[in-house]
C-alpha positions as CSV (number, residue, x, y, z in Angstrom):
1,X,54.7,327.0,100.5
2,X,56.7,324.9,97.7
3,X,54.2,322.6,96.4
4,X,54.7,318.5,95.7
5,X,52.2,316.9,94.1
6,X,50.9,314.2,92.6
7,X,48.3,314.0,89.9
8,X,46.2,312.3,88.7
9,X,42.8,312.9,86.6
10,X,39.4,312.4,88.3
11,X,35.7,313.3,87.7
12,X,34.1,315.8,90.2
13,X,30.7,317.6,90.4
14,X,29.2,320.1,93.2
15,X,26.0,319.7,93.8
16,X,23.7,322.7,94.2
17,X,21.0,323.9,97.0
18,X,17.7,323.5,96.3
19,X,16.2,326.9,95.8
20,X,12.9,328.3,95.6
21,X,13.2,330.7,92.5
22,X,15.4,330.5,90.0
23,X,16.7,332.2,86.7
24,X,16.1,332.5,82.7
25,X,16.7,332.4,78.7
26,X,17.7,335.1,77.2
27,X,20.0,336.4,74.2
28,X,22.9,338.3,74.3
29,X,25.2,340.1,71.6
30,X,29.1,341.6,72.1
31,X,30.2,345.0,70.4
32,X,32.8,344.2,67.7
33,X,34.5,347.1,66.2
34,X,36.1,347.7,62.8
35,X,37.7,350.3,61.4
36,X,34.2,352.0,59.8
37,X,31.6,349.7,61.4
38,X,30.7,348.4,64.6
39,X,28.4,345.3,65.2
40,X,26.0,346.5,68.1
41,X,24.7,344.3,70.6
42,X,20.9,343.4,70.9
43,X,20.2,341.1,74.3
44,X,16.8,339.1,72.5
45,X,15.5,335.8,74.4
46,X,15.9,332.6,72.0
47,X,12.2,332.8,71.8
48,X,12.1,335.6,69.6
49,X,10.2,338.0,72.5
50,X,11.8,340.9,74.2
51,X,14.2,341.1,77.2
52,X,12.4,343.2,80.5
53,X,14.2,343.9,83.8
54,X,14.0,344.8,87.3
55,X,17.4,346.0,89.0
56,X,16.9,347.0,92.8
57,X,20.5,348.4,94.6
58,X,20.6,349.6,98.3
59,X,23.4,350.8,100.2
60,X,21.5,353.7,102.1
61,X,19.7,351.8,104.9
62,X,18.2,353.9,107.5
63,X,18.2,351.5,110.4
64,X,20.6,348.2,109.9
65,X,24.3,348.7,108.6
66,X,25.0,350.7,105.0
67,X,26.6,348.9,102.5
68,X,29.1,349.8,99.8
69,X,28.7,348.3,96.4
70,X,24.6,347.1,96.0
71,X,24.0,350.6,94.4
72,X,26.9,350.6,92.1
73,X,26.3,346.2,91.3
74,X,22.5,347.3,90.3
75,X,24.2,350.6,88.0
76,X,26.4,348.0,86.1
77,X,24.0,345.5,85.7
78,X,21.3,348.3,84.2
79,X,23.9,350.0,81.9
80,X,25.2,346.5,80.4
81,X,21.7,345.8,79.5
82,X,20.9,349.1,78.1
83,X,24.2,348.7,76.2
84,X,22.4,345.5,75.1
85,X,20.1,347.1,73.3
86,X,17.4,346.8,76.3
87,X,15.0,349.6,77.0
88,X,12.2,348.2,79.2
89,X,14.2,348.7,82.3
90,X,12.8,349.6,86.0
91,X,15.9,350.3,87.9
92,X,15.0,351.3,91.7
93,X,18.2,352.6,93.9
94,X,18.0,353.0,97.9
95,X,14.8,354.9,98.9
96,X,13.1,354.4,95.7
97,X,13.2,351.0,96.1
98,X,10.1,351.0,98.9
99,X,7.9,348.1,99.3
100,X,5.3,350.0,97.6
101,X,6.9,350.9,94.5
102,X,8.8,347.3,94.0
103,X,5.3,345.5,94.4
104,X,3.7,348.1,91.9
105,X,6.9,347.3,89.6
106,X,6.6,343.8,89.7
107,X,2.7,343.6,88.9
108,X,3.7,345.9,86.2
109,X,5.7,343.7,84.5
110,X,3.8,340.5,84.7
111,X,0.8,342.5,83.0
112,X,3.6,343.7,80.2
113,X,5.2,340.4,79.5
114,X,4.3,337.8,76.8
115,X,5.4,334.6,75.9
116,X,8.6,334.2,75.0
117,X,9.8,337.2,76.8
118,X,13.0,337.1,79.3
119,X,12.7,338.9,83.1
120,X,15.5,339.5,84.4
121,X,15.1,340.5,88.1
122,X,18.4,341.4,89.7
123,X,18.4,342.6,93.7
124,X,21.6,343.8,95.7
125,X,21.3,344.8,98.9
126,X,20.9,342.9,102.8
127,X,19.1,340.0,103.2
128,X,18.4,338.1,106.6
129,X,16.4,335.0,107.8
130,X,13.4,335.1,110.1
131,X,10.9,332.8,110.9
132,X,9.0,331.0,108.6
133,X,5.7,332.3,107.9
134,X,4.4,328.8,106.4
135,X,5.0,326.3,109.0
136,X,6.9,323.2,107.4
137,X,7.5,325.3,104.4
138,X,11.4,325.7,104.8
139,X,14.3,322.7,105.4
140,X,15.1,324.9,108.3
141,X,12.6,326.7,109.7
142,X,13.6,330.0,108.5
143,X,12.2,332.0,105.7
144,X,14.6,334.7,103.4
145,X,13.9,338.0,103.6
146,X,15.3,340.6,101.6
147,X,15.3,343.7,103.4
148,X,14.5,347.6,101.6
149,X,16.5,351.0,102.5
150,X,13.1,352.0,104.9
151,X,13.0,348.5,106.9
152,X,12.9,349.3,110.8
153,X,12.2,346.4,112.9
154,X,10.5,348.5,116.1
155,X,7.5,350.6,114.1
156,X,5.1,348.7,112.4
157,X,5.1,350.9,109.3
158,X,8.9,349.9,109.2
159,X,8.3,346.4,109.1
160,X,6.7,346.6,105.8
161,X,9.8,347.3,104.1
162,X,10.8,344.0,103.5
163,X,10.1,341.0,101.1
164,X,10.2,337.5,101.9
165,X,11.5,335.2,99.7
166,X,8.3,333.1,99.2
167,X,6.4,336.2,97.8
168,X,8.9,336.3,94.8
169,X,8.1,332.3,94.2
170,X,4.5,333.8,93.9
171,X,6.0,336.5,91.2
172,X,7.4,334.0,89.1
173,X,4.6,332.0,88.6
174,X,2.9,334.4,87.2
175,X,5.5,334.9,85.3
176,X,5.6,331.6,83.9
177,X,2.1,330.8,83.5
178,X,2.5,333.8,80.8
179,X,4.8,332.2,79.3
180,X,8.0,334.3,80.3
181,X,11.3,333.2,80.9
182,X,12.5,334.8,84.4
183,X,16.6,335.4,85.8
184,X,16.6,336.1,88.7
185,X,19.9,337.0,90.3
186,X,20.0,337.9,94.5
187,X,23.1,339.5,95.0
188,X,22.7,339.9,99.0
189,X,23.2,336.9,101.9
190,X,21.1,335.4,105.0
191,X,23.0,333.0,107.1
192,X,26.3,333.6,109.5
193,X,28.5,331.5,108.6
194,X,32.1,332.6,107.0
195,X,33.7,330.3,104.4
196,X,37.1,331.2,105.9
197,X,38.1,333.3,109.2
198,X,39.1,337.0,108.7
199,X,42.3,338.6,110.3
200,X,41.4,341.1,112.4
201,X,44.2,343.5,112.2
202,X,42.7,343.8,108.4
203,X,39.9,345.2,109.6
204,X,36.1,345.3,109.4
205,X,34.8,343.3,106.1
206,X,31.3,343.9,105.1
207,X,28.4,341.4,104.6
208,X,25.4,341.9,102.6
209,X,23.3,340.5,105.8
210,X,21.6,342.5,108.1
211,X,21.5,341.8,111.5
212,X,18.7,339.2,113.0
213,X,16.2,340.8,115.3
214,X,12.7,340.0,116.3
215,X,9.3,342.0,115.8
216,X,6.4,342.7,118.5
217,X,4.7,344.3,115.9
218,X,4.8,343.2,112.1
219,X,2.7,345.0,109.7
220,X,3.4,343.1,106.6
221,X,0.8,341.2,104.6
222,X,3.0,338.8,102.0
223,X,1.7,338.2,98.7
224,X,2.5,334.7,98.6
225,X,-0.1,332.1,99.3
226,X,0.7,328.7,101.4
227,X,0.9,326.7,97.9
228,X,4.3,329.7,97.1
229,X,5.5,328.6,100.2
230,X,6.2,325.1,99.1
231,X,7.4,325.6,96.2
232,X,10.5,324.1,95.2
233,X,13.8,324.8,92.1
234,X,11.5,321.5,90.5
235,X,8.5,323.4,90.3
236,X,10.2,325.8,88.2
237,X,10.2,325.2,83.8
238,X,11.4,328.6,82.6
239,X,13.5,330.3,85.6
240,X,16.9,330.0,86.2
241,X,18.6,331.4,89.7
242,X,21.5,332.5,90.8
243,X,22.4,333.3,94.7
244,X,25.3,335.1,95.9
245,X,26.0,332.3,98.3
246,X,23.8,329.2,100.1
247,X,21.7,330.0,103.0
248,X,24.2,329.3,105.7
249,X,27.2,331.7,104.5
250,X,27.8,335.3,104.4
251,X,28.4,337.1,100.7
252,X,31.4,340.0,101.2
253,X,31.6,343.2,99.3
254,X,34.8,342.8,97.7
255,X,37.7,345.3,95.8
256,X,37.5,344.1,92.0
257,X,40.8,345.1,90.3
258,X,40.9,348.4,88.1
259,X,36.6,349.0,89.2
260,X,36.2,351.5,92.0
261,X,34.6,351.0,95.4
262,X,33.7,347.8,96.6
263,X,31.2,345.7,94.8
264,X,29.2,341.9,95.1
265,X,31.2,339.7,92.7
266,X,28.0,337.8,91.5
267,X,26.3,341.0,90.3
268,X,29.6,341.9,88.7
269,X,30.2,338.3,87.5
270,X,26.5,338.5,85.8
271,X,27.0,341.7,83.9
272,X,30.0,340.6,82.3
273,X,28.5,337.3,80.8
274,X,25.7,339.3,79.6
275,X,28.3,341.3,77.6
276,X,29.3,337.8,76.4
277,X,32.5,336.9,78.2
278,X,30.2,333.1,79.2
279,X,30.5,332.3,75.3
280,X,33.1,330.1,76.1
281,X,33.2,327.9,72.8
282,X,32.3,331.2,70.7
283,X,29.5,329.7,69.3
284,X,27.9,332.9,69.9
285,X,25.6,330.7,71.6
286,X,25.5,330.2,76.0
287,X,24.5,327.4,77.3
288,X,23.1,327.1,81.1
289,X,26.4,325.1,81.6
290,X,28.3,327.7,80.2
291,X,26.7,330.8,82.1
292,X,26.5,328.8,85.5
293,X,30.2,327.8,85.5
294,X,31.3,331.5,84.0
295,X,29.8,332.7,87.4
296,X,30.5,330.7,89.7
297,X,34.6,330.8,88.9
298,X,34.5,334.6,88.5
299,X,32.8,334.9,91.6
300,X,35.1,332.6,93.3
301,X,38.2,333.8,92.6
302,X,37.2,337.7,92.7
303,X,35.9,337.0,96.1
304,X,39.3,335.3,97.5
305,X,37.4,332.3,97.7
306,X,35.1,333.7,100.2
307,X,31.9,333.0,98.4
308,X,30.3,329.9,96.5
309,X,27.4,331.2,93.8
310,X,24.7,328.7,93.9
311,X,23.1,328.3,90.9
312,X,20.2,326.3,90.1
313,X,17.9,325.9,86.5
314,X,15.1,323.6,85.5
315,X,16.4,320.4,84.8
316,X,14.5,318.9,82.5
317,X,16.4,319.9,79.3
318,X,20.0,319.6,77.5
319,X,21.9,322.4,79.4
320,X,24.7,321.2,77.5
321,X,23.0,322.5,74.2
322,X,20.2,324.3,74.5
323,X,21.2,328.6,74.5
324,X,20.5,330.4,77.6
325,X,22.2,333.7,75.7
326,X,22.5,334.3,71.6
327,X,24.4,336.6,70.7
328,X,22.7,338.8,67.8
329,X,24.4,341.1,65.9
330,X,23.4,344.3,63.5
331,X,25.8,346.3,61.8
332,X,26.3,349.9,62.3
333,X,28.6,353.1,61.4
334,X,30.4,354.3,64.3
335,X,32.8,357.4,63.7
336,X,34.5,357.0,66.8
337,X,35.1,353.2,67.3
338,X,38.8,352.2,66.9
339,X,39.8,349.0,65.8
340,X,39.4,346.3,68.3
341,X,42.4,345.0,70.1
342,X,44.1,341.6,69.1
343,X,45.8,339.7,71.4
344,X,49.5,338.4,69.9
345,X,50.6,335.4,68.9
346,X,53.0,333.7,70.9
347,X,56.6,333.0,69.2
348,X,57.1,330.2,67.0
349,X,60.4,329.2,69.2
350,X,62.1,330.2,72.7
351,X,65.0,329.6,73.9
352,X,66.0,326.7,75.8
353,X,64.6,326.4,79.1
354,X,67.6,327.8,81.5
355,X,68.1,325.2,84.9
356,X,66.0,327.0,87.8
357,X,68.7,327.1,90.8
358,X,67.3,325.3,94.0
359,X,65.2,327.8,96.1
360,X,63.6,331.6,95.8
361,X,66.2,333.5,94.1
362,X,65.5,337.4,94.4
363,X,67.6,337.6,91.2
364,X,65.7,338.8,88.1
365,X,65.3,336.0,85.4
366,X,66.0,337.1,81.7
367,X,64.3,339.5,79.7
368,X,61.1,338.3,78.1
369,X,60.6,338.5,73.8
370,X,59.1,341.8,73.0
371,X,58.3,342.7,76.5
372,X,55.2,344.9,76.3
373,X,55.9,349.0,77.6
374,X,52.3,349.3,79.2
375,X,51.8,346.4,81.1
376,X,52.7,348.5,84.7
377,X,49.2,350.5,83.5
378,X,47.1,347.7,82.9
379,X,48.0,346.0,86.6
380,X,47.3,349.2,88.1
381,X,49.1,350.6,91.2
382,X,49.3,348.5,94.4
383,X,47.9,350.5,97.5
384,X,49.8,349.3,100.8
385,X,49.9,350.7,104.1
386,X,51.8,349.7,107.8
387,X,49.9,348.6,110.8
388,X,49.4,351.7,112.8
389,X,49.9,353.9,110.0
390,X,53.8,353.9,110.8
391,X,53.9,355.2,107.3
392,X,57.7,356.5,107.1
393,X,58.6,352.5,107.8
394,X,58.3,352.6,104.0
395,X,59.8,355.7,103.0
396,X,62.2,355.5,99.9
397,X,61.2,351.6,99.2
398,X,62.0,350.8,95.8
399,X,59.3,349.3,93.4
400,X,60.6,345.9,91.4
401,X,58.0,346.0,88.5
402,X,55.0,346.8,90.0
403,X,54.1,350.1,90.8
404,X,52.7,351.2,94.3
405,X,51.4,353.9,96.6
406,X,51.6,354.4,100.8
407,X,48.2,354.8,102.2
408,X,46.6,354.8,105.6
409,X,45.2,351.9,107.2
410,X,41.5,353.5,106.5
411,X,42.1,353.9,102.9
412,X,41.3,350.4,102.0
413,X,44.6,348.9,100.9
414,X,45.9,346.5,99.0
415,X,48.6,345.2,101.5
416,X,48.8,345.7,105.3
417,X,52.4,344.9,106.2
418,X,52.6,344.3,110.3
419,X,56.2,345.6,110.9
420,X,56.6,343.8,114.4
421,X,55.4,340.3,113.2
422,X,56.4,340.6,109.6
423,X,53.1,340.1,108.1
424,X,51.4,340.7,105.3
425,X,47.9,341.1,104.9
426,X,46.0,341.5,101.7
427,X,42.1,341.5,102.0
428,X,41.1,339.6,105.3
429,X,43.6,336.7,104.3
430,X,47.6,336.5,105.3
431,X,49.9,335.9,102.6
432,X,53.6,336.2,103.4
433,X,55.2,335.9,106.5
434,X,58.2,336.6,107.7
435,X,58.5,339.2,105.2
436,X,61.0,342.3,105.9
437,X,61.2,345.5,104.6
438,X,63.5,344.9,101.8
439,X,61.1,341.7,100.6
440,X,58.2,344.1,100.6
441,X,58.3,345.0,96.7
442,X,58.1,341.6,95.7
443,X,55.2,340.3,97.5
444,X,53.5,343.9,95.9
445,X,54.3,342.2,92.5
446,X,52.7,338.9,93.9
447,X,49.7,340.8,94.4
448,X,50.0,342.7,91.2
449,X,50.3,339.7,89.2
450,X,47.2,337.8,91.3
451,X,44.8,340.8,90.5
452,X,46.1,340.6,86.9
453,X,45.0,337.2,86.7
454,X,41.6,337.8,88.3
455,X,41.2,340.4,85.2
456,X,41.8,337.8,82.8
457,X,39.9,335.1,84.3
458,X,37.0,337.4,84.0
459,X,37.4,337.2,80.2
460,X,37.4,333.8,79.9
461,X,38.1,331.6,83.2
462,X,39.3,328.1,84.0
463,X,37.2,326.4,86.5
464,X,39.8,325.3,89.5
465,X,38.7,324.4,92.9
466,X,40.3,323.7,96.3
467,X,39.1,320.9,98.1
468,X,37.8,320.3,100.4
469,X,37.1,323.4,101.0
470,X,38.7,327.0,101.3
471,X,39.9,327.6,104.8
472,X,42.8,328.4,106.2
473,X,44.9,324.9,106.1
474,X,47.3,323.7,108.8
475,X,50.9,322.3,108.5
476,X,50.7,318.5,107.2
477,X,47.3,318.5,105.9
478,X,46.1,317.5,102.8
479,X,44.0,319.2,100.3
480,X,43.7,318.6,96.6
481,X,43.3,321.4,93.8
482,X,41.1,320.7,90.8
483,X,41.2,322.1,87.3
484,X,37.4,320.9,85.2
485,X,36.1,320.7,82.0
486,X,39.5,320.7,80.3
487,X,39.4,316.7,78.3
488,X,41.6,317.5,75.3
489,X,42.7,320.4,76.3
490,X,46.1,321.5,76.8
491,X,46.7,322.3,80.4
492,X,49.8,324.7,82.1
493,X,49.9,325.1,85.9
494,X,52.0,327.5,88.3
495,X,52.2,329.0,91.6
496,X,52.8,332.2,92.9
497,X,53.7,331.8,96.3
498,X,53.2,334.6,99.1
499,X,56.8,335.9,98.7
500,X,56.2,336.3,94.8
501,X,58.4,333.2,94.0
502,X,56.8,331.6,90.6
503,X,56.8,327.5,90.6
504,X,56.1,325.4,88.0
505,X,53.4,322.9,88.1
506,X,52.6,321.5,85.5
507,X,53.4,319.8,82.9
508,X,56.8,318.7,84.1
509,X,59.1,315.9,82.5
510,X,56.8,313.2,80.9
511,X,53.7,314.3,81.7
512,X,50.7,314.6,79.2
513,X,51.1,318.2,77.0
514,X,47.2,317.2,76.3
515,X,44.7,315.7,79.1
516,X,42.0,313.3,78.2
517,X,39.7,313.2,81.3
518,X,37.2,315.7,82.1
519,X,39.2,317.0,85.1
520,X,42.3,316.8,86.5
521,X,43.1,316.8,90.2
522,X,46.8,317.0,92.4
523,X,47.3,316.7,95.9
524,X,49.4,318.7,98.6
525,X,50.5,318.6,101.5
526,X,50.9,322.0,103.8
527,X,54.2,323.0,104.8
528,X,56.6,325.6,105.2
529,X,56.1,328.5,104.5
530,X,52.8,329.4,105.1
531,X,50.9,332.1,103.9
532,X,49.1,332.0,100.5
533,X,49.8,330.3,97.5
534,X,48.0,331.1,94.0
535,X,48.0,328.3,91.9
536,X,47.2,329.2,88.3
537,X,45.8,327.0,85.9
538,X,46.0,327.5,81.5
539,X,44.1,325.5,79.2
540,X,43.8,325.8,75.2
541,X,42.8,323.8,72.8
542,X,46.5,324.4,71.4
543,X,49.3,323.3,73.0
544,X,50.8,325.6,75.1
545,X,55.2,324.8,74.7
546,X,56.4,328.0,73.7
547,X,54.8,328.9,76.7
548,X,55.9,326.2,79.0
549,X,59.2,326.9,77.4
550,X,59.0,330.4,78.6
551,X,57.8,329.5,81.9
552,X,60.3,327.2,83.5
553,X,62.9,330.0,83.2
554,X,61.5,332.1,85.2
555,X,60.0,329.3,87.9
556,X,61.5,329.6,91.7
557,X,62.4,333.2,90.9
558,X,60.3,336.2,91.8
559,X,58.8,337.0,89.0
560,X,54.9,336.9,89.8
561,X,54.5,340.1,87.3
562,X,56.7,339.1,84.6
563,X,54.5,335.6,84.3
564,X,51.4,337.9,84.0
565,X,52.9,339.6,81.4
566,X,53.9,337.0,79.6
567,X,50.9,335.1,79.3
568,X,48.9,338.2,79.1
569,X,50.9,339.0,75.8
570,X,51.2,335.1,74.6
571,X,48.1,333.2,75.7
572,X,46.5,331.6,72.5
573,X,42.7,333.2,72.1
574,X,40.8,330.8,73.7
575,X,42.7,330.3,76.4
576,X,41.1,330.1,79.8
577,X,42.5,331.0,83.3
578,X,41.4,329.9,86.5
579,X,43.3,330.5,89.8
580,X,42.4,329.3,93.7
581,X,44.8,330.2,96.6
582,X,45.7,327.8,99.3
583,X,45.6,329.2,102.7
584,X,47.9,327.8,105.1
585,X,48.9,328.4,109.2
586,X,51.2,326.8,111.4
């Protein structure tokens, strides 16, 4: 889809869902290297007390589906915070994580806490609803439930592998009236709802929900009272919580460029701002603004838009200000560290932007300054396969920049092209139609370049939204894109459309190099043609014109990976990168 729009700056703010338990204060530290020193991390809470966890990960279910990624999301999450400088860790993976042993855990841990201590508690695996045990308790009449690897809904031993949501309200109060400061992150899913519908020659996605069902027989006694039942986000002083989605939507396991396996974005999303990529200001300080919006773009844009984190923190405080992380540092000799990487400056001048020639131009643009030799590394290699694993369809096809490998159907590819209708798949999601065989190696680079950018966002994202939501969008309608929290900030939009063609967005002619409202919103209209545009959005604090410069020549040309080099290589330091895809049909 070529994109028209019109901007035009406007304030906007989600609201959250009201949720029972919620998430923490803590303190968190980076590594920095130097040539003879390193500065190690140390996670401490603000409150001068010591950081505790609980990380539960299930794939291995014995009797609902298996899943992929909890394992691995609840591995990442423990080794970060060890890396931290954390040692009172209780991590609990597939049948060690019984009802039995989490319960012991947990009253564990309230007895070894103090106040001013952080908790993180951090669960991946399958959740489901079921009715509530409380009557009146819930909105809907439905409890959450997250379910353990021995849960079987027809023995009544089986049915005591599970824990409803309320009896963790009852945990963090405890909690709390010690004092403590809790996280608590749920990584898993209940309702059925899909935030956009699935292709089904991609084949089957996987859901961290397990399937509804009904007891005759229920064995468990809960641990939460009627008073936990009630209780409500408001109720809640030192807790802070963050859901993999809201009660009515699934949460996919997703691919996460250059990590193996599949994985739950939020668990992934978490880690990484505990390593300190939320410190968005560098203050070395992260405030509940900071953390909440770090997640909730990382999330979004490394689930393809298929999942909205809901977040939610007590609310009677400065989130603006007041630290959730801190990052504290203590210097020590490392014989092996090497330097740490710098990112390069950008060019003091470029040449002249060259006139883009009306329409996609397969054509490749000129040679960009200093063109880094490793970039083809760093995006990875591209992992497509044909619709009934016609494989030799793509024998001797030519790579443009990205690299790329033939797989089967089953190998969980990148691309699925569909030779008869000329379709190309990536994830659940079309993105290019109409696309032949000899068009194939630039839509590769289109997805190339789109993981690229989900990389980078993860080190610093842009917030950017589609509204009014992310579905799949029909010929004429009209949707708006949002980039927030970017007032006096230099802003530089583009699109990558399905084919690999590169737009420019913004600025263009007159507009404003530097914006001065809060957000900044254009609207579109769907046309031909349709498949999936990536609309990437730039902000620094400096302005961005050797990079605008740099830009328009290579706009309405293919040239999705040489734009990801080049802002790779020339994006000022504290740039941020957002991206959302529009979805459109016929």
């Amino acid at each position: 889809m070529s994109i028209a729009f019109k901007g035009a700056g406007s304030f906007f703010r989600s609201s959250c869902l009201a949720v029972s338990v919620l998430g923490s204060m803590a303190t968190c530290s980076l590594m920095f290297a130097t040539d003879a020193s390193a500065q190690v991390a140390t996670l401490r809470p603000p409150q001068g007390g010591e950081v505790r966890a609980l990380v539960i990960g299930i794939d291995a279910y014995q009797f609902v589906p298996p899943l992929r990624g909890a394992v691995a999301d609840a591995r990442d999450i423990e080794s970060t915070l060890r890396r931290q400088g954390v040692t009172d860790i209780t991590a609990l993976y597939d049948a060690a994580a019984d009802r039995g042993t989490v319960m012991r855990t947990l009253g564990e841990l309230v007895q070894r806490s103090r106040p001013g201590d952080l908790v993180v508690l951090s669960i991946a695996g399958h959740g489901v609803q079921e009715p509530e045990h409380v009557k009146g308790s819930q909105p809907d009449g439905l409890d959450n439930v997250f379910v353990l690897a021995g849960f079987n809904p027809k023995t009544g031993a089986g049915t005591q592998q599970r824990i409803i949501g309320t009896e963790f309200n009852h945990v963090i109060r405890q909690f709390e009236s010690k004092g403590t400061y809790v996280m608590f992150v749920a990584d898993t899913c209940y309702g059925g709802g899909l935030a956009r519908e699935i292709d089904p020659r991609a084949g089957e996605l996987s859901y961290r929900q397990a399937p509804r069902y009904s007891l005759t027989v229920d064995n468990l006694q809960p641990i939460s009272t009627a008073s936990d039942a009630f209780l409500s986000d408001i109720d809640f002083q030192r807790t802070a919580f963050l859901a993999a989605v809201d009660r009515n939507t699934k949460a996919p396991e997703v691919r996460i460029p250059g990590v193996p396996g599949f994985r739950g974005a939020l668990s992934y999303a978490v880690a990484r701002a505990f390593e300190g990529a939320a410190d968005v200001n560098r203050d070395d300080r992260v405030s509940q603004t900071e953390l909440f919006s770090y997640v909730r773009q990382v999330a979004y844009q490394l689930s393809d838009q298929r999942q909205q984190v809901v977040t939610a923190g007590p609310i009677a405080r400065n989130v603006d200000a007041e630290a959730v992380f801190e990052r504290t540092r203590a210097v020590v000799l490392l014989d092996a560290v090497q330097p740490a990487e710098t990112r390069p400056q950008a060019p003091s001048s470029q040449p002249p932007a060259a006139t883009a020639s009306p329409g996609t131009q397969t054509t490749r643009p000129p040679a960009l300054p200093e063109r880094p030799p490793a970039v083809a590394t760093a995006l990875g290699t591209v992992r497509i396969a044909v619709l009934g694993n016609q494989r030799d369809l793509l024998a001797n096809l030519e790579a443009r920049e990205a690299r790329f490998e033939v797989v089967a159907t089953k190998d969980n590819p990148d691309l699925i092209w569909d030779p008869v209708s000329h379709d190309v798949l990536a994830g659940a999601d079309v993105v290019a139609r109409g696309i032949d065989r000899a068009d194939l190696a630039s839509v590769i680079d289109r997805v190339a370049a789109v993981n690229g950018f989900k990389r980078l966002a993860a080190k610093g994202p842009q917030a950017v939204r589609l509204l009014p939501d992310d579905k799949v969008h029909r010929r004429d309608a009209r949707i708006e894109v949002q980039v927030s929290g970017i007032a006096q900030r230099a802003l530089l939009m583009f699109n990558i459309a399905g084919d690999g063609t590169v737009q420019s967005l913004y600025p263009y002619g007159s507009d404003k190099r530097i914006i001065d409202t809060p957000d900044y919103k254009f609207s579109v209209r769907v046309g031909e043609p349709f498949g999936a545009d990536q609309v990437v959005a730039i902000s620094s604090a400096q302005r961005l014109g050797d990079l605008e410069e740099a830009l328009k020549k290579m706009s309405q040309r293919r040239t999705a990976v040489e734009v990801f080099k080049l802002v790779e290589r020339y994006a000022p330091a504290d740039a941020r990168i957002g991206a959302t895809s529009i979805y459109t049909a016929p």
